[in-house]
C-alpha positions as CSV (number, residue, x, y, z in Angstrom):
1,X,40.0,-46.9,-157.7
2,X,38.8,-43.2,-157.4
3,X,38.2,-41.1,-160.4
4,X,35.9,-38.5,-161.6
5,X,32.7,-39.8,-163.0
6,X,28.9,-39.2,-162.7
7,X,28.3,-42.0,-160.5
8,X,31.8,-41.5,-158.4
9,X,33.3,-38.1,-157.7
10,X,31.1,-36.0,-159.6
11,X,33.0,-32.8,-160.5
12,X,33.0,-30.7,-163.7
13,X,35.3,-32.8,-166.8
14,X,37.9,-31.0,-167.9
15,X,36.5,-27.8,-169.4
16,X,39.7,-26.9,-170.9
17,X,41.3,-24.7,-168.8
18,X,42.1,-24.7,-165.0
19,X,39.1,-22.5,-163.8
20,X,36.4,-24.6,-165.5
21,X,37.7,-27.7,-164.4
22,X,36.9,-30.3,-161.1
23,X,39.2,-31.3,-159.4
24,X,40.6,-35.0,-157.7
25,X,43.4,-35.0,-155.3
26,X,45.0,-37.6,-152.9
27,X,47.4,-37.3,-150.1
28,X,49.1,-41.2,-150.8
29,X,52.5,-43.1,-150.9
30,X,54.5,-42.2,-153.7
31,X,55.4,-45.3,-154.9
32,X,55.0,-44.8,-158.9
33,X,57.7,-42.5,-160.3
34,X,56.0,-41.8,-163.5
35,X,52.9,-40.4,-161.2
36,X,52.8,-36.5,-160.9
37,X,52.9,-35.6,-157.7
38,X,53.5,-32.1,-156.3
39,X,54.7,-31.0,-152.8
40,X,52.8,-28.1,-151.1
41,X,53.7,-25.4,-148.9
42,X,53.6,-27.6,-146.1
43,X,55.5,-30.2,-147.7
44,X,52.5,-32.4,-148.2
45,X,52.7,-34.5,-150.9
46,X,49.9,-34.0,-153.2
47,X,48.4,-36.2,-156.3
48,X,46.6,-35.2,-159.0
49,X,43.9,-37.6,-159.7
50,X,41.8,-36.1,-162.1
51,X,42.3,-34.2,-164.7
52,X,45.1,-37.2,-165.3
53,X,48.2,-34.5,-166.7
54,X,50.4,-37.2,-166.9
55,X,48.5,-37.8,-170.4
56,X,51.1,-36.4,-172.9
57,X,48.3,-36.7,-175.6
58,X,46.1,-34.3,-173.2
59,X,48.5,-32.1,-172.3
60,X,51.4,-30.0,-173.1
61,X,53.9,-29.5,-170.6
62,X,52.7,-26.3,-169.9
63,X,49.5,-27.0,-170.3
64,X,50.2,-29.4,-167.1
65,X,51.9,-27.1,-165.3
66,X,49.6,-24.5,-165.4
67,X,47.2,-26.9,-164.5
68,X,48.8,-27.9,-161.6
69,X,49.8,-24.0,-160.6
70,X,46.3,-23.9,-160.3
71,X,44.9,-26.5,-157.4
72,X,48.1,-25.7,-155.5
73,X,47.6,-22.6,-155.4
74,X,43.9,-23.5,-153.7
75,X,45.5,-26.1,-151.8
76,X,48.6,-24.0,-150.7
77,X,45.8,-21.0,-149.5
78,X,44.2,-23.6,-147.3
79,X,47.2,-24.9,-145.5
80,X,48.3,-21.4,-145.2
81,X,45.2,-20.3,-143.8
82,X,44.7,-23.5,-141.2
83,X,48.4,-22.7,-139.9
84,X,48.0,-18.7,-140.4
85,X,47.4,-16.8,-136.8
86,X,44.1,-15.8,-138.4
87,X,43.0,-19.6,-138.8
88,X,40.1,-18.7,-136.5
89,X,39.2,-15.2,-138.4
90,X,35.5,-16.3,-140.5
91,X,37.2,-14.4,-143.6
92,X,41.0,-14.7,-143.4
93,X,41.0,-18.3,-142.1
94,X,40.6,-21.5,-143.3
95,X,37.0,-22.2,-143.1
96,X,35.9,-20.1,-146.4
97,X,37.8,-22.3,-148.0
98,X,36.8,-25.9,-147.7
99,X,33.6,-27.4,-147.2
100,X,33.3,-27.8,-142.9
101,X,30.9,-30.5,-143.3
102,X,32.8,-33.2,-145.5
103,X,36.0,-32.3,-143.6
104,X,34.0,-33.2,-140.3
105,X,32.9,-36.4,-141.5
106,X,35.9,-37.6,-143.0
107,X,37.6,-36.8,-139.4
108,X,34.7,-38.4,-137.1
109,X,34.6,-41.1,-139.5
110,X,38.4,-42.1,-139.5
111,X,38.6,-41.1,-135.6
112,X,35.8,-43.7,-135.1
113,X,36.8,-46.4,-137.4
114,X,40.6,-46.1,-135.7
115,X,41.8,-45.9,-139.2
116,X,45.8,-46.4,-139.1
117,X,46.0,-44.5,-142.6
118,X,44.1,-41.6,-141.7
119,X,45.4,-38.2,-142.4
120,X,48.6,-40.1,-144.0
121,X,47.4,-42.2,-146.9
122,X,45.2,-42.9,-148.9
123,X,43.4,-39.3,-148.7
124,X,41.2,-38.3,-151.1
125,X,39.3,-34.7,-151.7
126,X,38.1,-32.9,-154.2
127,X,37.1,-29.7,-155.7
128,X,34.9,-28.2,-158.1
129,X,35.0,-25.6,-160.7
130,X,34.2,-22.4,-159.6
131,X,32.8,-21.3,-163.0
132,X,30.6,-24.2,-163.6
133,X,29.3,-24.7,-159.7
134,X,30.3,-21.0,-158.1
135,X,28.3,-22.4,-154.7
136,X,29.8,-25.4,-154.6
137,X,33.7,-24.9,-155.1
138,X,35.1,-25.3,-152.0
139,X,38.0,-28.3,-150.9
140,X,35.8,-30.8,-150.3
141,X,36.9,-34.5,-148.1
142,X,36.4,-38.0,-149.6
143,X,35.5,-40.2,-150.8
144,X,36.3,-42.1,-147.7
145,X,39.0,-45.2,-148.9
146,X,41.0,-48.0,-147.5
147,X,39.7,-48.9,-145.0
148,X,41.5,-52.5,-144.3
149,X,43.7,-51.5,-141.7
150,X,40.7,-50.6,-139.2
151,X,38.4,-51.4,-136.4
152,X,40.5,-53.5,-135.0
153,X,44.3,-54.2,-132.8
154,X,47.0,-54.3,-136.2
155,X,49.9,-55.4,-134.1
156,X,52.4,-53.3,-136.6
157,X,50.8,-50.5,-135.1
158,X,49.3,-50.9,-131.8
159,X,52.4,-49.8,-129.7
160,X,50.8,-46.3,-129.7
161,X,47.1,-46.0,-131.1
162,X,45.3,-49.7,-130.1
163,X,43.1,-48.4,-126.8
164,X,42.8,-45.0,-128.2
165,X,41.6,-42.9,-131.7
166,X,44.1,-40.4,-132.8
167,X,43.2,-36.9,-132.0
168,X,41.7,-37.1,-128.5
């Protein structure tokens, strides 16, 4: 299971507003309805992992959706950047906001790894509070997870990806 902790994804606890809070988000199935889940401007499904504002004795209702007003409005300027006709520009495009390196990894890694729930499921990233960490508050990639359906021919699947990775 991911979750915010020191010795897992280490971002800022719940500082009691949006600003001073880390962040935990997954791109995943939707298969529990009492899960929050938002969609973004892209219509990618997004979960909130942590903080967990499905806890009604954490948060009000609009304590939760201001919360969540928040991170999608960081995750809505990166998809809008990426598909923007500035996605290129150093300052208007997308690479001011996330963290290059982590998204880099998490690509070679499920590219080389032939990982058939890459990019779909089972995506996890994360963000920090700008307040508490104002170098460090970018859209980060990972933790890296489920990874069963890998390295190897999965015959549900391999009519189009077996002898090749995804994005090549």
């Amino acid at each position: 299971m991911i979750r915010r902790s020191n010795h897992r994804v280490n971002v800022t606890k719940d500082g009691g507003d949006p600003e001073s809070t880390g962040w935990v988000l997954a791109v995943d199935k939707h298969t529990d309805p009492t899960d929050p889940f938002y969609k973004s401007v892209r219509n990618t499904t997004i979960q909130i992992v942590y903080p967990d504002l499905a806890d009604n004795e954490t948060y009000t209702a609009a304590q939760a959706t201001n919360y969540s007003n928040f991170i999608m409005s960081a995750v809505n300027a990166f998809e809008s950047a990426l598909f923007s006709v500035d996605f290129r520009d150093p300052v208007k495009g997308y690479a001011p906001l996330i963290d290059m390196d982590a998204f880099v990894d998490y690509f070679l890694h499920s590219e080389m790894t032939t990982s058939v729930d890459a990019y779909r499921f089972s995506v996890y990233f994360h963000k920090d509070s700008c307040l508490k960490n104002p170098g460090d508050c970018k859209l980060k990639m990972g933790p890296v997870w489920d990874y069963d359906l890998s390295l190897g021919p999965f015959f549900f699947f391999c009519f189009a990806f077996c002898s090749r990775v995804f994005f090549t």
